[in-house]
N, C-alpha and C positions, 0 to 999 in steps of 0.2 A: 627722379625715378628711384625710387627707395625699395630697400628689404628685394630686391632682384640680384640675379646672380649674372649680371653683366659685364663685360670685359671693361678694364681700367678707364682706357679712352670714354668707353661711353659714360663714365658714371659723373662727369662736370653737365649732362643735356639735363639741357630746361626746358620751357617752353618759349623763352625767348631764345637758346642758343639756337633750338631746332628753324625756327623762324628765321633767325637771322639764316642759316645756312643749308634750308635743305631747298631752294631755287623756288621757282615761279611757278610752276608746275600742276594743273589739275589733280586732284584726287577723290576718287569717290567716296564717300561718307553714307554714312545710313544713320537718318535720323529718326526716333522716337520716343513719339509723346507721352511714355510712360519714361522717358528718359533708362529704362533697358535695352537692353542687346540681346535678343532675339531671333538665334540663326535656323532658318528653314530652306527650302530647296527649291528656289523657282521651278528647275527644271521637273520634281516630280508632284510641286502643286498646279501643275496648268492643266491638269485633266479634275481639279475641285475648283466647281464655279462658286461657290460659296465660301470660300475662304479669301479674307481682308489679311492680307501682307501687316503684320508689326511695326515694319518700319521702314520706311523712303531711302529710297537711293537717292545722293543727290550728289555732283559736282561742287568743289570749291577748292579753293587755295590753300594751303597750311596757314595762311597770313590768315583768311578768312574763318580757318577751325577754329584758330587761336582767340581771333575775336568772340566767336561765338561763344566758345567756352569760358571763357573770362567771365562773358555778358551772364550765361548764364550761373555760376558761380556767384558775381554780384549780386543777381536779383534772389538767391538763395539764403546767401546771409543776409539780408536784410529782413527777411519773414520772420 
């Protein structure tokens, strides 16, 4: 984590330190396949039926983010 204004401790986190140490744990992710982030307000779009959500909620691991991200990383340097 670079160019942040984080306290001493934190600034040795990787992606493998966080991995090795932040537990087993579910967490929710929101994926999107324009690969942006995209914040809207479930609670005041459920009265627009016409409106398609940006991006998924979905559960996974920190072990499983990290995968994912990686993966996707790889298949980006490669194009």
């Amino acid at each position: 984590m670079t160019g942040s204004q984080l306290v001493d401790s934190a600034k040795h986190w990787s992606l493998d330190y966080l991995k090795d140490n932040i537990g087993n744990g579910n967490f929710n992710v929101y994926k999107s396949r324009s690969h942006h982030f995209k914040y809207y307000s479930d609670k005041k779009l459920q009265k627009t039926k016409e409106f398609t959500p940006p991006t998924q909620l979905t559960e996974m691991t920190f072990q499983e983010f990290v995968q994912l991200i990686r993966s996707k990383a790889e298949n980006s340097e490669e194009r």
